[in-house]
C-alpha positions as a printed Julia matrix, in Angstrom:
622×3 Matrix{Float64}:
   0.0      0.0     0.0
   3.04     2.37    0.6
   4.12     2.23   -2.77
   0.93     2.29   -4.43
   0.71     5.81   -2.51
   4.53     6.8    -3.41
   3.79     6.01   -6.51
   0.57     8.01   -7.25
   2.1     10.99   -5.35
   4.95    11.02   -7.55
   2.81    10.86  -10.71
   1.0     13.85   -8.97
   3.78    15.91   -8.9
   4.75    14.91  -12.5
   1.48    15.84  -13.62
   1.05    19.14  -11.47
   4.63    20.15  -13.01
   3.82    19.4   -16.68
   0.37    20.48  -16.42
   1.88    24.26  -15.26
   4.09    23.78  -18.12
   1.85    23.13  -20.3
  -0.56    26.23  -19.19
   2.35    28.51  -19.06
   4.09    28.18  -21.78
   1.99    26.16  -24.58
  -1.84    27.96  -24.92
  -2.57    30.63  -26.95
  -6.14    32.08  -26.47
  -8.83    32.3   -27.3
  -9.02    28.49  -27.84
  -7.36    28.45  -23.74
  -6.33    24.82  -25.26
  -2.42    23.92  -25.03
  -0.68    23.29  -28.56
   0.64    20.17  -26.18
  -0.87    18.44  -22.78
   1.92    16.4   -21.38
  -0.51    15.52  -18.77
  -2.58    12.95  -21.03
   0.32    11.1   -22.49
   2.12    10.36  -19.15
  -1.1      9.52  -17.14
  -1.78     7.04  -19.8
   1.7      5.63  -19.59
   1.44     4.99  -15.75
  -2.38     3.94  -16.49
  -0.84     1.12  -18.98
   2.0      0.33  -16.16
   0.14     0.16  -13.49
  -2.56    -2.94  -13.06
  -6.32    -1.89  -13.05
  -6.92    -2.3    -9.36
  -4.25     1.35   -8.9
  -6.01     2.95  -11.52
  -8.2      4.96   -8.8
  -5.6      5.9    -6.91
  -3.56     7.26   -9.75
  -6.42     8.98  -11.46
  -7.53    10.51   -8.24
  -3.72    11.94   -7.51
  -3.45    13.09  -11.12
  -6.61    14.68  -10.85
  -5.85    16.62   -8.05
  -2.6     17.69   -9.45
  -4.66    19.14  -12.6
  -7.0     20.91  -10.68
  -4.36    22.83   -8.65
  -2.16    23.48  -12.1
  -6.05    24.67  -13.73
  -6.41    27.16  -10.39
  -2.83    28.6   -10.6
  -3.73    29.63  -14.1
  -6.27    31.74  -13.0
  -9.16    29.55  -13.99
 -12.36    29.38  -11.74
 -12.84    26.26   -9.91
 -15.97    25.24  -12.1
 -13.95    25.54  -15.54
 -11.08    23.92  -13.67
 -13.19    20.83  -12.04
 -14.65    20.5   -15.69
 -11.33    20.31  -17.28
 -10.09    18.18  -14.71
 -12.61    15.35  -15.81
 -11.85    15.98  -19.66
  -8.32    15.46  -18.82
  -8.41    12.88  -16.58
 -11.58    10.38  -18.76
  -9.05    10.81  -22.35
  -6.71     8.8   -20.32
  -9.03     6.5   -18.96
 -10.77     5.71  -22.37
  -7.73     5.25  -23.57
  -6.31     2.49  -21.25
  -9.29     0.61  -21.05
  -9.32     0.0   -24.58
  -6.03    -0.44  -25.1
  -6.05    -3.14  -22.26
  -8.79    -4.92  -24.16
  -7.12    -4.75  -27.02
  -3.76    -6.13  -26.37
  -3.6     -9.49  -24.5
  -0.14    -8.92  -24.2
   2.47    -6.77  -22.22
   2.56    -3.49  -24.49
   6.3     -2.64  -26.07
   6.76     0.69  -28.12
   8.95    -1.24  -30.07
   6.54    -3.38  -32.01
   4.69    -1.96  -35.03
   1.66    -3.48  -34.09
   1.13    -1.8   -30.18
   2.25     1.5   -31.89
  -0.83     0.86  -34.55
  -3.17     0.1   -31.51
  -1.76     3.27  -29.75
  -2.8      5.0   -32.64
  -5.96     3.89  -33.27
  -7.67     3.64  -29.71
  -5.64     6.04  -27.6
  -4.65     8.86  -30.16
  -8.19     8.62  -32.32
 -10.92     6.79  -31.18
 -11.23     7.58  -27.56
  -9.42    11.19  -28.08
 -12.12    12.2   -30.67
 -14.99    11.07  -28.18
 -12.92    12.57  -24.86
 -11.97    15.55  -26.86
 -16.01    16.75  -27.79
 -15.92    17.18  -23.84
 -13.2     19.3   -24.07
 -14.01    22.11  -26.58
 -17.23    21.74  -24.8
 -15.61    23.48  -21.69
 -13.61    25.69  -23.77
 -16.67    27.25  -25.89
 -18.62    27.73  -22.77
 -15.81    28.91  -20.59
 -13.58    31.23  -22.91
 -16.16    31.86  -25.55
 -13.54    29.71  -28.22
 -14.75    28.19  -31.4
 -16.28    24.56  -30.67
 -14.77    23.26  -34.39
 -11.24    25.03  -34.18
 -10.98    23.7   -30.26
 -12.24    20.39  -30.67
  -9.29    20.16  -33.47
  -6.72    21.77  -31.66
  -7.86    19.13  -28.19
  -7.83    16.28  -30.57
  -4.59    16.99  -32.09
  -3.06    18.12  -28.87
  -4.42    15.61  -26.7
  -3.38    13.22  -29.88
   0.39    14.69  -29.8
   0.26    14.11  -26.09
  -0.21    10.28  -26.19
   1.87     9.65  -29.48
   5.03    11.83  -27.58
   4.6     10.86  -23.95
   3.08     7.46  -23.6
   6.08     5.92  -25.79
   8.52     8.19  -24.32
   7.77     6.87  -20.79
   7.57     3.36  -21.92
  10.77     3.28  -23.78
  12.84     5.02  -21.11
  10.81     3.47  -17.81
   9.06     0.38  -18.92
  10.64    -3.04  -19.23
  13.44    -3.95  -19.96
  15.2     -0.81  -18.31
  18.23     1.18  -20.09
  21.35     0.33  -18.13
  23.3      3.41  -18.82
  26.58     1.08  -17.19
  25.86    -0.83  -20.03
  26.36     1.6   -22.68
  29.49     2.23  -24.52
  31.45     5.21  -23.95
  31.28     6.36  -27.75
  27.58     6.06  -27.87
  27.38     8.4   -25.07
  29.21    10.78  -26.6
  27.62    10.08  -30.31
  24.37    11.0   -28.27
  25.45    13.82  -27.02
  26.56    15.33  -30.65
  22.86    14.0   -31.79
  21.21    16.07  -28.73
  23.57    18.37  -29.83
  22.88    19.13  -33.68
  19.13    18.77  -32.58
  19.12    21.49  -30.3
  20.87    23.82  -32.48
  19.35    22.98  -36.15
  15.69    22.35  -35.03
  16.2     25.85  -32.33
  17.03    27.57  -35.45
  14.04    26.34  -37.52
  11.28    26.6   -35.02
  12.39    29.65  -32.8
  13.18    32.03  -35.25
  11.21    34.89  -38.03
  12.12    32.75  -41.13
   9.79    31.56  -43.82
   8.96    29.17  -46.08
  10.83    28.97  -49.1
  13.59    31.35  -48.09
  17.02    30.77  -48.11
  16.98    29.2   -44.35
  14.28    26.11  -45.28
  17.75    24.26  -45.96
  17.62    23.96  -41.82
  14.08    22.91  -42.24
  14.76    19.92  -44.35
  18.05    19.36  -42.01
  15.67    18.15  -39.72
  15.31    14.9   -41.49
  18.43    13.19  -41.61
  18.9     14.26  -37.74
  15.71    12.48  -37.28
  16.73     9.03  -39.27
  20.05     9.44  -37.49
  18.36     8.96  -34.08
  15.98     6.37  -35.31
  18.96     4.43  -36.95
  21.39     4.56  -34.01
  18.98     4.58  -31.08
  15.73     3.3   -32.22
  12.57     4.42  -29.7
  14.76     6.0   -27.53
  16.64     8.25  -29.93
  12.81     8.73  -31.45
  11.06     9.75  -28.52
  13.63    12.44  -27.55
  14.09    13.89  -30.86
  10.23    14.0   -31.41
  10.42    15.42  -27.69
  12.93    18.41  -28.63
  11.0     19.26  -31.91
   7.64    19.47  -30.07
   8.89    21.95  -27.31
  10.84    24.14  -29.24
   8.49    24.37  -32.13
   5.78    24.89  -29.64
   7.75    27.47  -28.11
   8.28    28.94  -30.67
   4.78    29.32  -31.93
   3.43    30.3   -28.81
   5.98    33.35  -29.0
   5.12    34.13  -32.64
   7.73    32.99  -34.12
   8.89    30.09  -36.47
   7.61    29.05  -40.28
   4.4     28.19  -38.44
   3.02    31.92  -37.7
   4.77    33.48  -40.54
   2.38    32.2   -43.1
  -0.37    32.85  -41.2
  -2.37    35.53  -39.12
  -4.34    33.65  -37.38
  -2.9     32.06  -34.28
  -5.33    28.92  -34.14
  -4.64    28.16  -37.95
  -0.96    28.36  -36.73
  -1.62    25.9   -33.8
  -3.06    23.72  -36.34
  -0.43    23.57  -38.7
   2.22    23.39  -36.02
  -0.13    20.37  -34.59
  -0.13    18.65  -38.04
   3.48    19.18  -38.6
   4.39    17.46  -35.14
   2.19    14.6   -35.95
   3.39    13.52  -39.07
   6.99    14.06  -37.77
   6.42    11.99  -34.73
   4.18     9.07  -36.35
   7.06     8.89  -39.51
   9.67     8.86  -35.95
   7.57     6.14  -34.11
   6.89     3.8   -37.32
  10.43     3.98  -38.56
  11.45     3.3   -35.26
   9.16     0.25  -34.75
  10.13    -0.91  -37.87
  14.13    -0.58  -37.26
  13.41    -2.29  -33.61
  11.59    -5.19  -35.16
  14.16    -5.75  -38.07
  16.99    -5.89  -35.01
  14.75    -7.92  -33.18
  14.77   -10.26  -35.73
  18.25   -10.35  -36.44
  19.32   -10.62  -32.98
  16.88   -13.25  -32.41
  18.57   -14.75  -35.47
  21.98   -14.62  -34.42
  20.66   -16.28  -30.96
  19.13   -18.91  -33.19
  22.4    -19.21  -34.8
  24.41   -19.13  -32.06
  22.57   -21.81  -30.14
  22.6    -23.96  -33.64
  26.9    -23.59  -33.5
  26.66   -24.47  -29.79
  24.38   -27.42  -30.24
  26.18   -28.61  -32.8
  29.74   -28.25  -30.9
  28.16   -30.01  -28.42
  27.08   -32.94  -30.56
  30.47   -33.06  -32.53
  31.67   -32.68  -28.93
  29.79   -35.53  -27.68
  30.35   -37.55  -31.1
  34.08   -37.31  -31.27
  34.33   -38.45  -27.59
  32.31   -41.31  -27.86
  33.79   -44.8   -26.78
  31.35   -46.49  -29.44
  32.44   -46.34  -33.15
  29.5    -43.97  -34.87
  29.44   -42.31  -38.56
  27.07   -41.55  -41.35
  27.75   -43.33  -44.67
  25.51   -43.15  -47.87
  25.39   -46.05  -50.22
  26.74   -45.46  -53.66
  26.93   -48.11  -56.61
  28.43   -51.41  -54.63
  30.66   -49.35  -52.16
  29.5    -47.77  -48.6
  30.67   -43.52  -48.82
  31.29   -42.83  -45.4
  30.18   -38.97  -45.15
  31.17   -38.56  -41.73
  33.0    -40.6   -38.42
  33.81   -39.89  -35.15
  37.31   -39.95  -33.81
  36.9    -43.96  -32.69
  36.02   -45.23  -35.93
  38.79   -43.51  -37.59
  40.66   -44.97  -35.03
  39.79   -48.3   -35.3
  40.01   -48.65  -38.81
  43.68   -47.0   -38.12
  42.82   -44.08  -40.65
  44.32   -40.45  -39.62
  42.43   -37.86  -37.2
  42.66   -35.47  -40.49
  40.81   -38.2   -42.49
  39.56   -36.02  -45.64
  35.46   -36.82  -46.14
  33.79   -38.51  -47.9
  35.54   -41.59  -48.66
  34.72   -45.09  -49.93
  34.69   -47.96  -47.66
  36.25   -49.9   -50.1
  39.2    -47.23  -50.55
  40.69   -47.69  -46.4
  41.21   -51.45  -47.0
  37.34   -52.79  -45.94
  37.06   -56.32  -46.49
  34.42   -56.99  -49.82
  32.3    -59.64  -47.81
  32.15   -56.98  -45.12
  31.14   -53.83  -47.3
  28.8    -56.85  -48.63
  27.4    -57.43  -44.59
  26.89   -54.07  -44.2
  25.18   -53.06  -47.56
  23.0    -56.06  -46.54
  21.75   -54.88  -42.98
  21.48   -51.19  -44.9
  18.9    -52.3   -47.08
  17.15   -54.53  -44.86
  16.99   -51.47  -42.36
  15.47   -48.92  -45.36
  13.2    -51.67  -46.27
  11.38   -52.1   -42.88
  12.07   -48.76  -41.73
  13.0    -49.13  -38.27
  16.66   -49.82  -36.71
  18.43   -53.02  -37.59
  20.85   -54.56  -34.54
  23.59   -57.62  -35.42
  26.71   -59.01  -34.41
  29.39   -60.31  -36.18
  33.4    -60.82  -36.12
  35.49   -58.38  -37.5
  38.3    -60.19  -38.87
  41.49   -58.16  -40.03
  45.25   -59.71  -40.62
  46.2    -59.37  -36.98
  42.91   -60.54  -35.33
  39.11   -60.81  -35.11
  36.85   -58.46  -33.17
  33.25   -58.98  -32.65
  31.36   -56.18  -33.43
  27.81   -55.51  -31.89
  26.49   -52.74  -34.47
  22.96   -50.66  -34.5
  22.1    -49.1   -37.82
  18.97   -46.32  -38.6
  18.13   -44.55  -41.6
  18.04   -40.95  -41.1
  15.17   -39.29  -41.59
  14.35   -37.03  -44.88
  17.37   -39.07  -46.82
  15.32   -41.5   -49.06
  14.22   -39.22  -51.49
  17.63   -39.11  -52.67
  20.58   -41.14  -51.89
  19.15   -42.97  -48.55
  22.08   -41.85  -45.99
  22.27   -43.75  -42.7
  23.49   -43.86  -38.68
  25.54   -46.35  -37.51
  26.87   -47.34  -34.09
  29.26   -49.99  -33.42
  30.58   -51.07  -29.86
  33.56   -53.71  -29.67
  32.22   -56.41  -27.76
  34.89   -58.58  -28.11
  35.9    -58.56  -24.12
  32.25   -59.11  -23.36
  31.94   -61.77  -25.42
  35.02   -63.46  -23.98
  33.54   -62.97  -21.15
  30.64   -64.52  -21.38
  32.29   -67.59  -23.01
  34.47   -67.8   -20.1
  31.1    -67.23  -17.77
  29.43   -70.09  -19.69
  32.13   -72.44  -19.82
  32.37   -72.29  -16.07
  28.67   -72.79  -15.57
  28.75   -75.8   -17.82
  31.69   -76.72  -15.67
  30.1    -76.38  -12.78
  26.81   -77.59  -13.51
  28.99   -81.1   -15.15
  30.61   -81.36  -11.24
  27.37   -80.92   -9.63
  26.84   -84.52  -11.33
  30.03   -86.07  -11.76
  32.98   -87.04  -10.33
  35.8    -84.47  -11.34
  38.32   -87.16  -11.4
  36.91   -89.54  -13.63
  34.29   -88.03  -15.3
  31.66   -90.52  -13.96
  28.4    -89.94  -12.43
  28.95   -88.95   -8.51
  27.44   -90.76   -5.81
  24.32   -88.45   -5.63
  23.86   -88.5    -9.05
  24.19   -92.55   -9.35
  21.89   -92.37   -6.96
  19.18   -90.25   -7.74
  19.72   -92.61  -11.88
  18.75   -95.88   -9.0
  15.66   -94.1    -7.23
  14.27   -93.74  -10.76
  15.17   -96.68  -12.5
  13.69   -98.6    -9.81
  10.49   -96.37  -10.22
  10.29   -97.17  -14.04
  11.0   -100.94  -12.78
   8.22  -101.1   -10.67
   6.3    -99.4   -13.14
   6.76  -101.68  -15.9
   7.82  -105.16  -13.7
  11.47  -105.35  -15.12
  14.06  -106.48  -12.73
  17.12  -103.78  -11.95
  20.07  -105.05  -11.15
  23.46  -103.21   -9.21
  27.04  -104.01   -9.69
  29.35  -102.44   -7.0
  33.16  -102.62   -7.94
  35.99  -102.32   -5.8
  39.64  -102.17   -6.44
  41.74  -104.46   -4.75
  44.49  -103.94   -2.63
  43.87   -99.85   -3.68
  46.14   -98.66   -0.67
  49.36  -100.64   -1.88
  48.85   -99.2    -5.55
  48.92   -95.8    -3.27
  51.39   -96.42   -1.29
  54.04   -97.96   -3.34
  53.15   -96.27   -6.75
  51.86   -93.0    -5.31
  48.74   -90.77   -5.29
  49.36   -89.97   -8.93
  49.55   -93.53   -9.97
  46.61   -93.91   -7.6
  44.35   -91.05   -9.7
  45.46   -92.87  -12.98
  44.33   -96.45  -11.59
  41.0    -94.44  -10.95
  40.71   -93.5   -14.63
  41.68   -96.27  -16.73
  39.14   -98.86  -14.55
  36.18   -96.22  -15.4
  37.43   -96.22  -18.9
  37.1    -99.95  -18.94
  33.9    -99.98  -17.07
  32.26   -97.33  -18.98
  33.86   -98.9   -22.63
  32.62  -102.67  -21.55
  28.8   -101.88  -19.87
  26.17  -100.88  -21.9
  25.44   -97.46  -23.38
  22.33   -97.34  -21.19
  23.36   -98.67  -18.62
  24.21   -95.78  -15.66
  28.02   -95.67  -14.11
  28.8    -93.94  -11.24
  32.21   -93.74   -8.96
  30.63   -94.82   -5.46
  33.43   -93.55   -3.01
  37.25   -94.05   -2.59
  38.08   -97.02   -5.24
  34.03   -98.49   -5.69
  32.3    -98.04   -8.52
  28.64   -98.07   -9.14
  26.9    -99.85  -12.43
  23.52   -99.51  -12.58
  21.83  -102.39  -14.89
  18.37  -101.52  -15.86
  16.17  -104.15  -17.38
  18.92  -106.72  -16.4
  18.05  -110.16  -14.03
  21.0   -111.15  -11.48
  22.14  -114.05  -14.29
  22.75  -111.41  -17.11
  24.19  -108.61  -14.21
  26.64  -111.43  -13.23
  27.43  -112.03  -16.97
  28.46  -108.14  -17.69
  29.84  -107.9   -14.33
  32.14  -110.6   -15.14
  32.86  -109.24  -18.46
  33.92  -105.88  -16.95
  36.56  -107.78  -14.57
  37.83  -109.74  -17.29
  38.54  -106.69  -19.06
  40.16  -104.85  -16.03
  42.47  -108.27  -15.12
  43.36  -108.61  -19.12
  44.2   -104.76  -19.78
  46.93  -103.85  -17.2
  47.93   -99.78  -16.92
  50.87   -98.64  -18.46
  52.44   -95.66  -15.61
  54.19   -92.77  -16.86
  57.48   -94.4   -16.08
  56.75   -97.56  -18.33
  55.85   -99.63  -15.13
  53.15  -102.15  -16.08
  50.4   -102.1   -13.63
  48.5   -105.12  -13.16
  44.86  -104.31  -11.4
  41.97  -106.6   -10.49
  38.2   -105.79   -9.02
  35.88  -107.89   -6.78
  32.67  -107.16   -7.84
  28.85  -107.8    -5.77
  25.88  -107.88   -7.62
  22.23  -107.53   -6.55
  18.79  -107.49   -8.2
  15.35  -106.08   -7.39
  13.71  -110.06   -9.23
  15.14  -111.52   -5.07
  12.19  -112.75   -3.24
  14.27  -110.9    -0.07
  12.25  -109.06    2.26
  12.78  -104.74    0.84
  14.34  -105.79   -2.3
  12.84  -102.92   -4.21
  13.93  -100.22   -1.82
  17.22   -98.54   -3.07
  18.94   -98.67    0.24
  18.11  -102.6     0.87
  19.44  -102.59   -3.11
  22.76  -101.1    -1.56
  22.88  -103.37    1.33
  22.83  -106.2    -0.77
  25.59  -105.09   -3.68
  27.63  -104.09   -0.46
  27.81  -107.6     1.29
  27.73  -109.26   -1.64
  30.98  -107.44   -2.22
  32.16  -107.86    1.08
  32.02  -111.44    0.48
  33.8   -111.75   -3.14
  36.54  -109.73   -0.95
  36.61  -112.41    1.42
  36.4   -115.2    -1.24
  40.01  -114.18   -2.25
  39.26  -110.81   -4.19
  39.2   -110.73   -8.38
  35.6   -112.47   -8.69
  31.98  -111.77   -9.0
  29.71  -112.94   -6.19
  26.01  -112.1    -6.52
  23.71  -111.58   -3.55
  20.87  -114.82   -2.41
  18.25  -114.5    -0.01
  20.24  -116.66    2.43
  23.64  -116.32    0.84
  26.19  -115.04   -1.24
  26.9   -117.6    -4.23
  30.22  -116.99   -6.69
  28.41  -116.12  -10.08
  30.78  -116.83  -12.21
């Protein structure tokens, strides 16, 4: 609320200041109408400023300030009250259509608000607010109602089109920085401001006329004009316009000037004055608009442009730093033309950072089948219009290097030679990797189900291959039958031989084992120097038969060490079978039982032989 009241005192003084001004030094009776009225212009500036809900308070201060400048004059308070309200309803007019008009923020510098100032504030309303005026004058001072409603419509008119934009352009946004202004404009100002005061002082404030000698000052006034448009757009306008309007004023209000000396008649002088001031501030305002707009334009241009050659830094920026080979290329007759690569590719195709563009694939030393690959995946990709992903090896003189590669057409390039984006990433290390990560699954997966030192089925596994066979021999009423193997005298191969010996004894009886069984049939190492075969379909006669096969092929094959020592081994063997009437013969852990003291006994028999479990003894099978 404090600076709402600031505010609308300060306009109050303004007003009170120009409006004594204005009475003092601009009016020329009997029309007791001003050749100028600051007062309108600026109140509709702050008006236009200011939002809607201060426009009381700022009409009511202005107001006031009016009244007091009307009374000072010597006017009675009636005529000065029904100025007051002339003065103060232009300006209200004015702003309320120009707010409807214009959705957005008004700027001086646009041809279109300048238009709209124009149209509503200088003409429209000011014809309507300016009946009201010469109204007051004719009934006050006696004055012509035709000659002062034209001299209050062109004044009040001269007042918005010199004021309003002047206050805008030096008070509304953006604000002129004067830190921000070059020394040598200063001073180029100054010899404007200057040359103005001087040429248009000697045009307007003086006895000559028109046509004499002295009207080459009056056309001076032009290129001083353009000059302060050119070089300092609105702000060089309103100013100028500003200096031309008070000293011609002044100078007609003192009888003097080209104005008055064609003319007798002082109100035919205000007129022409009035007209003159018009034209030269509307030509000011609408080459100044246009000027503003053009450098609009271009700066907004050069922005554009500048944030183009910053983008695109950044992209080559981003492009040449990229860990992932990427390029466009075009395809041309049977060749790939590479129209532009990143600093990898060039890299890894061992081409120089200075590379000249475009070149042919075929040109760097590319590999035929793989210019072939790629034209491939290239027209697959513009065929189905979306991105096309493979791998393959990269295969040079020195090595191969799997390459993962993404391809894309660009967009807008098939109307004439169809260009396209690649990316490639080496994924040679990856790959390794993931060999290396698959191998050791395998690996692992192969010892969670065999023995690691003879590549036979483990105990768990053997045993979960004897829970189901003996499911599948219940199901279908076919006998299973176990062999369990043991190595004799294992500890003296050991001890006199070695562990090494030992792990080699290991292997070459499952390579017999394995070679003599069945292919069906399931082996398994069952601990220490035992071995498992499981016999499926197989009565105790034919188990003895293969198990005795199997020793006779251990006893007959004797291992050959490292150190040419011929090692003779033997086996005792048990065998059992699910077709025993024995109590639990078809549970695998009576199964076990069985194989195991049948063993126990060929052990005890004298070793090297095949004993095969009874339901009351063990009997030599073979």
């Amino acid at each position: 609320m404090k600076t709402r009241i600031t505010h609308a005192a300060l306009l109050g003084l303004l007003v009170f200041a120009s409006a004594c001004l204005g009475l003092a030094w601009f009016v020329i009776p009997p029309a007791a109408v001003p050749i100028i009225w600051p007062v309108s212009g600026i109140v509709l500036a702050t008006l236009l400023l200011s939002t809607p809900t201060e426009w009381p308070l700022l009409l009511l201060s202005a107001g006031l300030a009016t009244g007091l400048a009307q009374l000072w004059a010597g006017s009675s308070p009636l005529v000065s009250l029904a100025l007051t309200v002339a003065h103060m309803v232009a300006p209200l007019l004015a702003a309320t259509l120009v707010r409807r008009w214009s959705a957005a923020p008004l700027a001086m510098t646009r041809l279109r608000d300048l238009v709209g100032l124009v149209a509503i504030a200088a003409l429209a309303s000011n014809a309507l607010t300016a009946l009201l005026g010469a109204s007051v004058a004719w009934a006050s001072f006696g004055a012509p109602f035709w000659q002062s409603w034209q001299i209050w419509f062109v004044a009040d008119g001269i007042s918005v089109l010199l004021f309003t934009p002047l206050v805008f352009s030096w008070f509304g946004p953006p604000r002129l920085s004067l830190r921000q202004i070059a020394r040598w404009r200063i001073a180029e100002a100054g010899a404007l401001l200057t040359s103005l005061l001087l040429v248009s002082g000697g045009v307007f404030v003086s006895n000559a006329r028109i046509g004499s000698a002295d009207m080459f000052l009056f056309y001076l006034l032009f290129p001083l004009l353009i000059w302060a448009v050119l070089r300092f757009q609105m702000h060089g306008a309103t100013v100028t316009a500003l200096i031309f309007a008070s000293l011609l004023t002044l100078g007609v209000v003192h009888h003097q000037g080209p104005f008055v000396s064609v003319t007798t008649s002082p109100l035919a002088a205000i007129l022409a004055a009035q007209r003159y001031l018009a034209v030269i501030i509307g030509s000011a305002y609408v080459m100044s608009s246009l000027v503003s707009e053009r450098a609009a334009d271009h700066a907004a241009q050069m922005q554009a442009k500048e944030a183009l050659r910053r983008s695109e830094a950044t992209m080559r920026s981003f492009f040449d730093s990229a860990a992932v080979l990427m390029g466009i290329v075009e395809l041309v007759d049977d060749d790939i033309l590479h129209i532009s690569d990143n600093v990898t590719t060039l890299r890894f195709f061992n081409l120089p950072p200075d590379q000249p563009f475009p070149y042919h694939a075929s040109a760097v030393g590319v590999p035929l089948d793989h210019i072939r690959l790629w034209r491939t995946q290239y027209a697959a990709c513009a065929q189905c219009g979306a991105p096309v992903a493979f791998t393959y090896p990269h295969t040079t003189a020195d090595e191969t290097r799997w390459l993962a590669a993404t391809i894309s057409q660009i967009a807008g390039s098939a109307e004439s030679a169809p260009r396209f984006a690649y990316l490639v990433e080496d994924v040679t290390e990856r790959m390794d990797a993931e060999a290396a990560l698959q191998a050791a699954h395998d690996r692992y997966a192969f010892l969670a189900h065999h023995d690691p030192l003879t590549g036979l089925f483990n105990r768990l596994a053997i045993t979960d291959r004897v829970e189901a066979e003996l499911v599948r021999a219940d199901q279908s009423s076919f006998p299973l039958s176990l062999a369990l193997l043991d190595i004799d005298h294992f500890k003296a191969v050991n001890d006199r031989y070695g562990h090494v010996a030992g792990d080699q004894a290991l292997r070459h009886i499952a390579q017999i084992i394995t070679e003599t069984v069945r292919p069906h049939d399931g082996v398994g190492r069952w601990g220490g120097e035992e071995f498992l075969v499981v016999l499926s379909h197989t009565t105790l006669d034919d188990a003895a038969l293969i198990a005795e096969r199997v020793r006779t092929q251990i006893t007959n094959r004797p291992l050959r060490l490292s150190n040419g020592t011929e090692l003779r081994l033997t086996v005792s063997i048990g065998v059992a079978s699910t077709g025993l009437p024995a109590e639990g013969a078809g549970d695998p852990e009576s199964l076990f039982q069985q194989a195991d003291a049948a063993l126990y006994a060929a052990k005890h028999a004298g070793r090297n032989q095949v004993i095969c479990a009874a339901p009351a003894l063990m009997v030599a099978c073979c």
